[in-house]
N, C-alpha and C positions, 0 to 999 in steps of 0.2 A: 157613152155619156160624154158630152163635153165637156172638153179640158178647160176650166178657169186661168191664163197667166197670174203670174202677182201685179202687172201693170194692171190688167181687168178688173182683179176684186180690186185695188188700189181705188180705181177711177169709182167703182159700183160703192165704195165705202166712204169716200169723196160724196159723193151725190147725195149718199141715204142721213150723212150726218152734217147736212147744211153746207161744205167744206169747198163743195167745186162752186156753186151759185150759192152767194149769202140770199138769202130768204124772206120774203114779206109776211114772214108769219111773227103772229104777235105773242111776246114773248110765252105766255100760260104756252102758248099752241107748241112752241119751240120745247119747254122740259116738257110736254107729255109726248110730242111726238121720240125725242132722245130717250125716254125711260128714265127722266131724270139725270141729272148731272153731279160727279161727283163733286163734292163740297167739303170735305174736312178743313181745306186751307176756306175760311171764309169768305171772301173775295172772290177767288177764283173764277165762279160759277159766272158772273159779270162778264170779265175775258171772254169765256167760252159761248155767251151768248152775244157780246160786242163780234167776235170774230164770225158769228154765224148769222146776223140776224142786219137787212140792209137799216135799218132805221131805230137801233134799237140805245134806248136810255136807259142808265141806273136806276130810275126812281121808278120805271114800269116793275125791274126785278124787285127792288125792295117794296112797293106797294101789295105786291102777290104774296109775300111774307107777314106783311101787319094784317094783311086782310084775311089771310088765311089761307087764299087758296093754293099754295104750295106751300110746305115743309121741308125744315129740315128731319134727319133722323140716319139711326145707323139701320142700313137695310143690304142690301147686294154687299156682299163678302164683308159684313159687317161693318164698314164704312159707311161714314157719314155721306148720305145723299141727298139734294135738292129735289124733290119729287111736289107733283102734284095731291090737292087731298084727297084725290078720286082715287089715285093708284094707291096710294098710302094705305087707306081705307080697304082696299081690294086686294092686294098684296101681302100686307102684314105679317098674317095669321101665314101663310105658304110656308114665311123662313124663320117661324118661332124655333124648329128644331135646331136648324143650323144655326141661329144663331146662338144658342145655349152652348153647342158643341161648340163654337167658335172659343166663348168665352173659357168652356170648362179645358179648354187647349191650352190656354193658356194660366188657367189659378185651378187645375184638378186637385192639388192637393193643397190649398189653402179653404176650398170649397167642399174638402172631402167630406165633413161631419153637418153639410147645412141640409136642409133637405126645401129643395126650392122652390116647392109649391108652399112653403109657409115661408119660405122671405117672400116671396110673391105678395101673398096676402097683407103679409106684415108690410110689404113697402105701398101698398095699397091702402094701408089706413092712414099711411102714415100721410100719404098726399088727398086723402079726402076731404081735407080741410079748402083744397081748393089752391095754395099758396102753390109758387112756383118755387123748385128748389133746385142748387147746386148740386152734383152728384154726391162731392163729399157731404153737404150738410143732408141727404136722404140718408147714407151709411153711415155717419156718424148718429144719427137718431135710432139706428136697430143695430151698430155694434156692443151694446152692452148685451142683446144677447146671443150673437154669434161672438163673440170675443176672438176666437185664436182666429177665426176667418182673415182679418183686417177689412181696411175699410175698402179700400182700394178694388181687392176683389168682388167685394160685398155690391159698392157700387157701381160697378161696369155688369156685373151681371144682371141689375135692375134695369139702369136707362137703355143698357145695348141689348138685352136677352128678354130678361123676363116680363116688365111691361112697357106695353106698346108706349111711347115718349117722345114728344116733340121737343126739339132746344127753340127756345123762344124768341124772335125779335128783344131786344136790339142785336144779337149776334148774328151778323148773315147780311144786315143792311149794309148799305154801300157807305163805303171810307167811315165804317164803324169798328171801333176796336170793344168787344165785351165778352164774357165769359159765358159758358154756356150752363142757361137755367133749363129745368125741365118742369113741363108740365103733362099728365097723361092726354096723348091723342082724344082720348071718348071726353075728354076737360075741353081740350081746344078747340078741335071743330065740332064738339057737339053733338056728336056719334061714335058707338063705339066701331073696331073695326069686325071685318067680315069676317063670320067665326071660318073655319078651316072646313073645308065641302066633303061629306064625306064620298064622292063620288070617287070611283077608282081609276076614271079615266084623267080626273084633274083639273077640272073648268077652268080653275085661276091661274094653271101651268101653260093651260092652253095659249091661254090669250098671252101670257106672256112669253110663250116661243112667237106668236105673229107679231109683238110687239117689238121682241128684239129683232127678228128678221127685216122690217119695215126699217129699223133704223142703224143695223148691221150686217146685214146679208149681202149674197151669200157667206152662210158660215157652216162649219162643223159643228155637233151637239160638243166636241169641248169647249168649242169657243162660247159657246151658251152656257154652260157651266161657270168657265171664267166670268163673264159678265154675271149672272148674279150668284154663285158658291153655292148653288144646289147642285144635289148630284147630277145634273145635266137633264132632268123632266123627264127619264124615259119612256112614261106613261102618256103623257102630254105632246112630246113630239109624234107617237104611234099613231094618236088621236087624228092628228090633223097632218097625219103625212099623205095621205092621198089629195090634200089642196094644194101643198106643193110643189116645187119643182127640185130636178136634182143636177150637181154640174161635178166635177170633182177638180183638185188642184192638179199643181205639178206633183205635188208629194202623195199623188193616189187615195186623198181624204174624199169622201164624201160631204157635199157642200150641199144644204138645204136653203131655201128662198122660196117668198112668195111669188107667184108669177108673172103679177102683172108691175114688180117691182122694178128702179130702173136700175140697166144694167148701162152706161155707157162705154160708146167708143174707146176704146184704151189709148185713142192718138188724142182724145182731146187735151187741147192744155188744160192744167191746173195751178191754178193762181196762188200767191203766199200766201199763208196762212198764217199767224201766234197764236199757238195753242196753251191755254193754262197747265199750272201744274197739274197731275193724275186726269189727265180730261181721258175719257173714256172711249176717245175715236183709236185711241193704243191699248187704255188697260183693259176694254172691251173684248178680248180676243186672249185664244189661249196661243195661238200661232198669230204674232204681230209682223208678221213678216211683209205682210200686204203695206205695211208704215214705216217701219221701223228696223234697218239693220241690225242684222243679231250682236256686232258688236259697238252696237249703243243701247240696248236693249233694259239697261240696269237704272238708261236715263227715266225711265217710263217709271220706274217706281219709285225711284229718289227725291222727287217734287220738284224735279227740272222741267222749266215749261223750255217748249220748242220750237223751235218755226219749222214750215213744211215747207219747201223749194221743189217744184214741182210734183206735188205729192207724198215726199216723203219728208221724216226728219231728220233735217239737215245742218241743225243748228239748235244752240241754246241761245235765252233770252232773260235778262233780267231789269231790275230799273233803280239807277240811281241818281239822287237830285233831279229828281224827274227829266233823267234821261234815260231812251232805252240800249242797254248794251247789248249787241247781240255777238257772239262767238262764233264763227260756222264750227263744221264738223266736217269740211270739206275743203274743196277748193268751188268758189263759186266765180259764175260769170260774171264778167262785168255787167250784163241784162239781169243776170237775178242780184247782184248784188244796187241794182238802181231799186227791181221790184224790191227788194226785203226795205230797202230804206224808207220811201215811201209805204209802204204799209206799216212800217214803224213809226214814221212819224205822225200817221193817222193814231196808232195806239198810244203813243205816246200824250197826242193832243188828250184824248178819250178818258185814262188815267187821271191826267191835272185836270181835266175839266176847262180845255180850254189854253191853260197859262201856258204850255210849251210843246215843241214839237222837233225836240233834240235826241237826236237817233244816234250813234257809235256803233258799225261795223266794223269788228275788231278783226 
C-alpha cells in the first residue's frame, strides 16, 4: 500500500480545501463543497471564504444567510456551523444522538430529573407561535416547570440537541454585531428535516464519508470522526469502501479517499494563506499533523487564527486599528516574510473594505 509523507497529504489537503489554488467557485458552491465552515466566532466564516475563494465579497455570504440558503446551527461536534440548507436538511436527524450525549456531558446532573422528550415537546409549543427567540428567553418560558434544571441547561439542550434550530440573520452577517435568536429549521426554510433512514447501511453517513473525503482526504476513519463527533460511520464507511482507495501514512494508519480525487505533487509550492479562527482545514482531522506542528497544536483550539507559510502554520495573526499583526512561530524568510505581508495587506484591505492596507510582521 503506498506510503502517504506528511508533505503529500499536506499538499492533497491544500488542494481539497481551496488552500493551494483559491477558487472560482461561487460562494453557496465553496460551504457545500467544505461540509460547511465552522462559525461560532461569527465573522470568521467570511476569512475563510475571502482566503479561498478568487473573487469573493461579503454581501454574496451574507445574502445566502437572509435568503436562506445556508445556515447557521450547532452540528459537527456540536459547534456552531455555517452549512448549506440542503445539508442541513439531510444531515440533521444523523447527529440528534450525539448531540444530546454532547449536551448531557456536560449538565447530566442538572438534567437528571427532565425527561426530554417532554422538554422537546414543551419547547415546541412554545415556539409554534412562529416568534423567533433567545435561548434564554425559550428556558426561561419552561423553567417553572423543570425548576432545579436551570435555565442554562434547559436551554442548550433545546437549540443545540433536542430541536433542530437555526440562529437567525442579523447574526452571522458581515461587520454585524447581534445575539443569537432561534427559530425552528421546519419554521425557516420551510421543511422539516430528513427523519433518521432506518437503513442499516446508513445512506446519509454515506454520502457524508464522500463528502468529507472530497474535501479532506486522504484521511483515517478518526479523522472523520473528529470532523463531525460521530462515532466514526462504521457502517457507512463499509458501505462505500470498495469505491475507494487506500494509502497509509508514516504512522502505519490507514488512509481512505476517493479515487479520482486530487492528490498533488508534494514539491509544488504553496502560497500564504490567513486562516480564521477554528477553520477546519486543522480542526478537521484527528492527526493534524499534515498542518499543524504538535507543539503549536493547542493554537488550533484556542481561536487563534493562523497563517500557513508554505503549507503549514507558521504564525499567528490578529487585527488592530485596522492593521493586521502577525507573530511568526518561526523564523521566516525574508521571501516569505515579503509573501505573508502582501497577502496581509490584501486581508487587511478586505477587513476595512477598502480604508487600509497596514500589515505588522512582528
Amino acid at each position: 500500500m503506498t506510503v502517504l509523507d506528511t508533505r503529500a497529504l499536506n499538499r492533497a489537503t491544500l488542494a481539497r480545501q481551496l488552500l493551494l489554488d483559491r477558487s472560482d467557485l461561487p460562494a453557496f458552491d465553496a460551504v457545500a463543497h467544505l461540509g460547511g465552515l465552522q462559525a461560532q466566532e461569527p465573522q470568521e466564516p467570511f476569512i475563510g471564504l475571502w482566503s479561498r475563494l478568487r473573487d469573493f465579497t461579503p454581501a454574496a455570504l451574507s445574502d445566502l444567510l437572509t435568503g436562506r440558503r445556508v445556515v447557521r446551527l450547532a452540528l459537527m461536534r456540536r459547534t456552531v456551523h455555517l452549512m448549506t440548507a440542503e445539508d442541513v436538511l439531510a444531515w440533521r436527524a444523523r447527529h440528534d444522538a450525539m448531540l444530546r450525549q454532547k449536551v448531557l456531558g456536560v449538565y447530566r446532573r442538572e438534567l437528571a430529573g427532565v425527561d426530554l422528550d417532554e422538554l422537546a415537546a414543551a419547547g415546541l409549543a412554545v415556539m409554534a407561535d412562529g416568534e423567533p427567540r433567545t435561548m434564554g428567553e425559550l428556558a426561561r418560558a419552561l423553567a417553572g416547570r423543570w425548576p432545579e434544571a436551570g435555565t442554562r441547561p434547559l436551554g442548550e439542550m433545546l437549540v443545540a440537541a433536542l430541536l433542530p434550530m437555526a440562529q437567525l440573520p442579523p447574526r452571522g452577517l458581515w461587520r454585524t454585531k447581534a445575539g443569537a435568536r432561534y427559530a425552528p429549521l421546519a419554521t425557516w426554510l420551510g421543511r422539516d428535516v430528513d427523519p433518521l433512514s432506518p437503513d442499516a447501511a446508513d445512506p446519509v453517513g454515506q454520502a457524508m464519508v464522500r463528502r468529507y473525503l472530497a474535501a479532506y482526504g486522504p484521511a483515517a476513519s478518526a479523522d472523520l470522526r473528529a470532523w463531525c463527533g460521530l462515532a466514526g460511520l462504521p457502517a457507512a464507511v463499509a458501505a462505500v469502501r470498495e469505491e475507494l482507495v487506500s494509502f497509509r501514512d508514516e504512522r502505519g494508519r490507514e488512509l481512505l479517499d476517493l479515487p479520482g480525487a486530487p492528490r498533488p505533487d508534494p514539491g509544488i509550492p504553496a502560497p500564504v494563506r490567513f486562516l480564521p479562527a477554528f477553520d477546519n482545514a486543522i480542526l478537521g482531522y484527528h492527526d493534524r499533523g499534515r498542518i499543524i506542528d504538535d507543539e503549536h497544536r493547542g493554537l488550533s483550539v484556542a481561536g487563534e487564527r493562523v497563517v500557513l507559510v508554505d503549507g503549514r502554520v507558521s504564525a499567528t495573526w490578529t487585527v488592530k486599528e485596522d492593521t493586521v499583526l502577525v507573530t511568526p512561530l518561526r523564523d521566516l524568510s525574508p521571501a516569505d516574510r515579503t509573501d505573508v505581508a502582501e497577502q496581509g495587506q490584501a486581508l487587511a484591505a478586505f477587513l476595512s473594505d477598502g480604508e487600509s492596507r497596514r500589515i505588522q510582521v512582528l
